[in-house]
N, C-alpha and C positions, 0 to 999 in steps of 0.2 A: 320063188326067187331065192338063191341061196348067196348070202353074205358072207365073205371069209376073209381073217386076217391070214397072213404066213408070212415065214421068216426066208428068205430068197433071192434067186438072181432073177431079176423080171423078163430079161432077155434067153430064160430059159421054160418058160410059162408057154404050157397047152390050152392057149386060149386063144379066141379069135380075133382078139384086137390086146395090143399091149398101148399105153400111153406113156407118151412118151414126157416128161419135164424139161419141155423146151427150152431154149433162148428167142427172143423174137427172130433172128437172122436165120434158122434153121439147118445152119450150116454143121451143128454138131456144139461138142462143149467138153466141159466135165461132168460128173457124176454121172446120172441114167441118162443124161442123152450121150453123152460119149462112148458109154458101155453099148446104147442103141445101134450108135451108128459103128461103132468098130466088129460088134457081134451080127450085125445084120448086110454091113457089106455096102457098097461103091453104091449100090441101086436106090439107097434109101438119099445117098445126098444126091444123088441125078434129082430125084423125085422132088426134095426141097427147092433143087435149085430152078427146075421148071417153076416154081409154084409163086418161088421170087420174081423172077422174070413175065411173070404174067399176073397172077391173083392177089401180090402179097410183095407189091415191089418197094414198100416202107418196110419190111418184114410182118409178121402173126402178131396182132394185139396182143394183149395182157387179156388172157381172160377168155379168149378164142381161142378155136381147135379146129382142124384140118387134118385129115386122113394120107395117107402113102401108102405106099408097098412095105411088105415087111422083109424085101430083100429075101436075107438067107436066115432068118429066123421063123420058127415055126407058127407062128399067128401069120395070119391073114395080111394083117394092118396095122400101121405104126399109127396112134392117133397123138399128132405132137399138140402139146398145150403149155401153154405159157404161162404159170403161176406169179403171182408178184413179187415184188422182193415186200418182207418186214418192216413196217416202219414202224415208231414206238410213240409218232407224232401224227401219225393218219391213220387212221381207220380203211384198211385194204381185204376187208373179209369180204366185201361184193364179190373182187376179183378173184378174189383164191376159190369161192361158190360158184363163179363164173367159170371154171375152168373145168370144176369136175362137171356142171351142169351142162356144157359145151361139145366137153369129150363122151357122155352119155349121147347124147341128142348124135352127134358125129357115127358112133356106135353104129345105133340106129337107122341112119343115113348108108352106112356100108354093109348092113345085115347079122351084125355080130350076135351072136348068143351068147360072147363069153368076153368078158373086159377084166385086164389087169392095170391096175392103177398103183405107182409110187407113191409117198408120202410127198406131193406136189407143194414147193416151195419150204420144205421144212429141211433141205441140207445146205446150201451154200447161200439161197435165197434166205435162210435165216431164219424164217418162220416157228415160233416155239412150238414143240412136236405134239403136245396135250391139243394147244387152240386147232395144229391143224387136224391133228387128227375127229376132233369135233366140228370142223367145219366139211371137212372132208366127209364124214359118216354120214351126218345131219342133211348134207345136199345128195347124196346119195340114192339114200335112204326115201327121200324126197322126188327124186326125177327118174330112177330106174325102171322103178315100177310103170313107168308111159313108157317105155322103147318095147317096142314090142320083138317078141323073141326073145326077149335077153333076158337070161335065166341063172347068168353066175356072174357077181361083183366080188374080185379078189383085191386084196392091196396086200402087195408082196414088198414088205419092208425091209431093209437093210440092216435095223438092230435089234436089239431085245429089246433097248429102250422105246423104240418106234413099234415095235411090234405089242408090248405091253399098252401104251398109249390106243392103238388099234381096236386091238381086244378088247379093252377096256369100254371104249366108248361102244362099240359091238354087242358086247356084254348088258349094257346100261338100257340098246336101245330097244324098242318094241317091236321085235320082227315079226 
């Protein structure tokens, strides 16, 4: 199984599942779900909005992941997951483990050999980029190795700083 940081636009990723940094409502956002859904097209919020309307009519927990079409984008499947927001008074690293472990399993679930992953809750969610990147790798690292077939973990970051953090923890860990 190969591990890889890169520095990139994730809504341009040759892989079979891209994940997406949802909101629970699914409806789209800013940052990578906005990019998700404006580079992937009309098919991707139809598919949210069935999923509201029947599976997910509170919206996607924190922490939970759920699969779509990937539209007009070149992966397979959107796997949207809702990371937490930061708090500096609660302890919310279940949840942010919970999402990459969620969106793995999810993977799995739709037959992906190849997952791209954002720096999940570490932009507007606020998340400091070091923790998540260590929570991020660390759960990984941990739950890929069970889906079977899945043979490449990418996390396609938006800075140097997120991409150093990446690498970093990458670097550290024992592949």
């Amino acid at each position: 199984m190969r591990f890889e940081a890169v520095l990139g636009d994730i809504t341009l990723q040759q892989v079979d599942a891209i994940v997406n940094a949802a909101n629970s409502t699914l409806f789209g956002g800013g940052g990578v779900d906005g990019a998700i859904h404006r580079a992937g097209g009309p098919e991707i919020l139809a598919a949210c909005r069935a999923l509201r309307e029947t599976v997910y009519p509170d919206g996607l927990p924190t922490g939970d992941a759920v699969a779509t079409t990937a539209g007009l984008l070149s992966a397979e499947h959107v796997i949207h997951t809702v990371g937490p927001v930061w708090s500096s008074l609660e302890d919310r690293t279940p949840l942010l483990a919970g999402a990459y472990a969620r969106s793995l399993a999810v993977a799995g679930e739709v037959g992906a050999a190849s997952i791209a992953f954002p720096a999940v809750s570490a932009g507007v969610y606020g998340w400091p980029m070091d923790d998540a990147a260590r929570i991020a790798v660390a759960t990984t690292l941990r739950n890929a190795p069970a889906v079977p077939g899945l043979g490449i973990v990418r996390y396609v970051l938006f800075s140097e700083r997120a991409l150093d953090a990446f690498s970093g923890m990458l670097s550290d860990a024992t592949l």
